[in-house]
N, C-alpha and C positions, 0 to 999 in steps of 0.2 A: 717897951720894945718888942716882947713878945706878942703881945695884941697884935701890935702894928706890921708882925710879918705873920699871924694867924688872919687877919683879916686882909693882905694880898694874895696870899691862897686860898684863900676863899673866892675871891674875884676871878683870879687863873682858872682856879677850877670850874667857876660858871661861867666864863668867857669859852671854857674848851668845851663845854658840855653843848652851848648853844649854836658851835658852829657845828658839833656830830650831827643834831638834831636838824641844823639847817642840811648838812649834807645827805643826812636819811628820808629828809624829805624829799628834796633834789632829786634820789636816786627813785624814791619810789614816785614819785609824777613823772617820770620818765620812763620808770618799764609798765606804767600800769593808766597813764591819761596819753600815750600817743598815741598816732593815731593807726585803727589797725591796718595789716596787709588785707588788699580788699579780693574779693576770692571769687573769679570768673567759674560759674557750673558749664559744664560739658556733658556729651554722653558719647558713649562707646557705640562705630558701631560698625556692621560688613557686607560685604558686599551680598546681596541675593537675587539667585537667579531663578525664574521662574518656568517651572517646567509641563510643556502643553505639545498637544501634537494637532496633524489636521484631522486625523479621525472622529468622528462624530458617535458614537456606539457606550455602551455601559460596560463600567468598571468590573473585571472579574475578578482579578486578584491584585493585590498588594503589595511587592517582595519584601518592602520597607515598614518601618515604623518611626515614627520621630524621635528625633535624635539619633538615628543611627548615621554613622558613617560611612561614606561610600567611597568609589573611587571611580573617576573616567569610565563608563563603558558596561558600569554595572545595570542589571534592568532594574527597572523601579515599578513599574506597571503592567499589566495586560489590559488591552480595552479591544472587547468583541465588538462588531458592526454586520448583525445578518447584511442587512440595508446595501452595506459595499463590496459582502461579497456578492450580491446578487446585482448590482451593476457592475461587478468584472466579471461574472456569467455574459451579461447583456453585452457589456464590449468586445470581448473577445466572440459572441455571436457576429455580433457585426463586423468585427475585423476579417473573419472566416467568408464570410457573403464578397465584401468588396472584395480579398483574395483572387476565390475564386471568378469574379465579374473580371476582375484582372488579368486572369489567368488566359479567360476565353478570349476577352479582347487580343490578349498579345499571338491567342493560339493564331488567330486569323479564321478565315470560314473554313467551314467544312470541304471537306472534298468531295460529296454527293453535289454541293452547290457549284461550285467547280466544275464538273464535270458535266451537268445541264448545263453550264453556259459556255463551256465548250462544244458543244454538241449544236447550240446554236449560233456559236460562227458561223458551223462546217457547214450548214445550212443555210446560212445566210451567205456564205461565197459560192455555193451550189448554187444558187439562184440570182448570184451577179453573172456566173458562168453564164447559165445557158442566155439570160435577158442578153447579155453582152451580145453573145452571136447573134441570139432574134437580129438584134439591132443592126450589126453588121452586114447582114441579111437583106435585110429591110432598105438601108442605105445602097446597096449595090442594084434593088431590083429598084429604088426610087430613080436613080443615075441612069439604068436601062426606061425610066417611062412607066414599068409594070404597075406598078406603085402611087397613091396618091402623097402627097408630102404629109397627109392629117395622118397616114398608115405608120410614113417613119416617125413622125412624131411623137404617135401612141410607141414606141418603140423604144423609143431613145427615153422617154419620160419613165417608163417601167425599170427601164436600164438605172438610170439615175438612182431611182426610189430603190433598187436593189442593193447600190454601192453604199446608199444612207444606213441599210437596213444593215450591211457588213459592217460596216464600222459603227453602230450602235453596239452589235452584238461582242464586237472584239473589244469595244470600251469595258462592257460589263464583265467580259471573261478577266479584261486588265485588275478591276478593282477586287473581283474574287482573289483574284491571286495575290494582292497587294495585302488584303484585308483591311481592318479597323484605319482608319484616317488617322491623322496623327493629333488631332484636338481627342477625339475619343480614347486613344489610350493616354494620352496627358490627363486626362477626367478621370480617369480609371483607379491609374497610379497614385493620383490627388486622396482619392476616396480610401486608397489601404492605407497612405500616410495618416491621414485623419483617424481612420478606426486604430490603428497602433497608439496614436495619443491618446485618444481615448482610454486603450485602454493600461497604458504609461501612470496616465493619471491617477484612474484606481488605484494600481497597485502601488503607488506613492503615497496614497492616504492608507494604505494596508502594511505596508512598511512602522507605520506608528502605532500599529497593534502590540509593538511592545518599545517602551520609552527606556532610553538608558540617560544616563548622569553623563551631562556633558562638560563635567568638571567634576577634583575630587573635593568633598564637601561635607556637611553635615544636614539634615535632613531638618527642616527647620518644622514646616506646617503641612499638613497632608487635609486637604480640601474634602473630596468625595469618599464617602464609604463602599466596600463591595459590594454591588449591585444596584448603583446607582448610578444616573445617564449622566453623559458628559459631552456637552455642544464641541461643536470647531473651534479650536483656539483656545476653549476655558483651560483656568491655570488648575493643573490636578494638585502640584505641591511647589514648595518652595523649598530650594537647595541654601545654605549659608557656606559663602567660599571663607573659612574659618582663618586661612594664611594671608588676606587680603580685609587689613581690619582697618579704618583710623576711628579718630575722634573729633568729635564738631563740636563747635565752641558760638554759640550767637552773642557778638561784641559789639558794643556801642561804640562809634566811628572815634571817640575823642579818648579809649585805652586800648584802640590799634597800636600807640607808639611803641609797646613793647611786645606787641603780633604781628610782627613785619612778616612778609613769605620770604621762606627761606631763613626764618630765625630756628634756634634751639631753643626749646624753655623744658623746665621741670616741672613734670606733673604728678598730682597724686590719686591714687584710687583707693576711696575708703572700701571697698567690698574685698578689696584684697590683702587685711592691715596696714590701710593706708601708704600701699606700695609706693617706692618714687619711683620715676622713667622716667628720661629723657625722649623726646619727640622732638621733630621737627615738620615747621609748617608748609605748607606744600599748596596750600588750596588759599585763596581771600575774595569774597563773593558779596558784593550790595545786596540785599533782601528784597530792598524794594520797597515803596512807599508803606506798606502797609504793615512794615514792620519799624517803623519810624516812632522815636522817640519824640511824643510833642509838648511845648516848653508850656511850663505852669503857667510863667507871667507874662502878661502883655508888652512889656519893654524890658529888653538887655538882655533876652534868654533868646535858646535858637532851637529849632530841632536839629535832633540827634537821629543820624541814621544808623539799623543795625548792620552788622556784616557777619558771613557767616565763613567762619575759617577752622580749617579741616588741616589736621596734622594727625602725623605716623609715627610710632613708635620706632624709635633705632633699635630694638632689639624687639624679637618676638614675646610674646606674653601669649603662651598657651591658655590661661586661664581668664584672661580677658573676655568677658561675653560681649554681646551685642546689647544694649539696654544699660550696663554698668555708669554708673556716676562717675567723672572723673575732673577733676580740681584742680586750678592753675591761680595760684598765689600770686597776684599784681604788685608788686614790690611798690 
């Protein structure tokens, strides 16, 4: 009898050992053969602005360095251009020329001119006077007989040619008086508007002889060293707006379903002991063919387009650079 209940607990006891053993195995093919969370890479990064002016001339000084911080309004540069100031010498010459061509036109003429062509009116109605009488003359002794009519006609023909010659004379006195036409002071006034753009212009590319920060920022990359030339346009550095950050994510079209825009997801950044933050998506952008995932096999696969989707953190992250790896666990 005792065998026979030593060997039912023997059986109990390796029926209960075999189910622990089943259940330990159980446990551990399930925390250690599923399968993992699959882990989308990202990068960190900000907005940059690139700062250049229209001056063309060589760098003299510096005020910055990289990395420094600035703020709205700070200068960041000097850049000398003999070159432009000596075309704002040149402009303001020629603004000074057309002025004064201005000036004269509006004066109107002189009054020495004026007064020669007043002088020959008075002489030219002098000389309708007395023609006039000849004439008169002439006509009264032609009606007596004394006279041939070729005498009055030489008469009256002088008379004529006298009254032409007055009113030539009085036109010219008119135009003295009048002066400059009105097309030539229009031409005039044309001409000093021009030299003032002229030289507007200049002094707008001499305004950028010293560059400020047109946002507050951090000083990312500085291009030219002091005394060295710098064209129209080239970018002398680059500003990072450090408060306007996110993150990009390049995703394959078919694990968008948990990067919808306008979702929240938790992300982690290993450079910062694997910080978490909450973001949300805000940007989802096609790549474009050439960013396209193409299927291994000739039948039942398809390509896979990527997208590229950009999300912000909800809360700032001072220490967040530009370049940092940041990680999003696809459930």
């Amino acid at each position: 009898m005792d065998a026979e209940k030593t060997e039912n607990r023997s059986l109990m006891f390796g029926l209960i050992a075999i189910v622990v053993v089943t259940l330990l195995l159980a446990i551990i093919g399930f925390v250690f053969m599923r399968e993992p969370d699959e882990i989308i890479e990202g990068q960190a990064d900000a907005t940059s602005v690139r700062i250049s002016g229209k001056l063309p001339g060589r760098v003299v000084e510096l005020m910055v360095s990289e990395g420094d911080m600035v703020k709205a309004g700070d200068t960041l540069v000097h850049i000398h251009s003999s070159l432009a100031e000596a075309k704002l010498m040149q402009a303001e010459a020629m603004e000074n020329v057309a002025a004064a061509q201005n000036q004269k036109v509006d004066a109107g003429t002189r009054s020495q001119i004026i007064q020669a062509a007043a002088e020959l009116v008075a002489q030219a109605r002098a000389g309708a006077t007395i023609t006039r009488k000849t004439y008169d003359r002439m006509q009264r002794l032609f009606e007596q007989g004394v006279v041939s009519e070729q005498k009055r006609d030489e008469a009256k023909a002088a008379y004529d040619a006298a009254v032409a010659a007055q009113q030539a004379a009085e036109s010219q006195l008119s135009l003295a008086r009048s002066g400059a036409q009105k097309e030539d002071k229009e031409s005039a006034a044309a001409l000093v508007t021009a030299a003032r753009g002229g030289v507007a212009e200049v002094e707008s590319m001499l305004e950028d002889q010293y560059l400020t920060a047109p946002c507050d920022g951090q000083i990312d990359q500085i291009y030219p060293q002091p005394g060295e030339l710098v064209s129209l346009g080239a970018p002398i550095m680059s500003l990072l707006k450090i408060d306007d950050k996110w993150v990009t994510f390049n995703v394959r079209e078919e694990l968008l379903s948990q990067m919808k825009l306008g979702d929240s997801i938790t992300v982690e950044i290993p450079a910062l002991d694997r910080m978490s933050a909450k973001a949300c998506i805000y940007y989802v952008r096609d790549m474009g063919s050439y960013a396209t995932w193409r299927a291994t096999k000739a039948t039942g696969d398809w390509d896979s387009r990527t997208f590229e989707v950009k999300a912000r953190t909800t809360d700032q992250i001072p220490d967040l650079r530009p370049g940092m790896t940041v990680l999003y666990r696809k459930k």
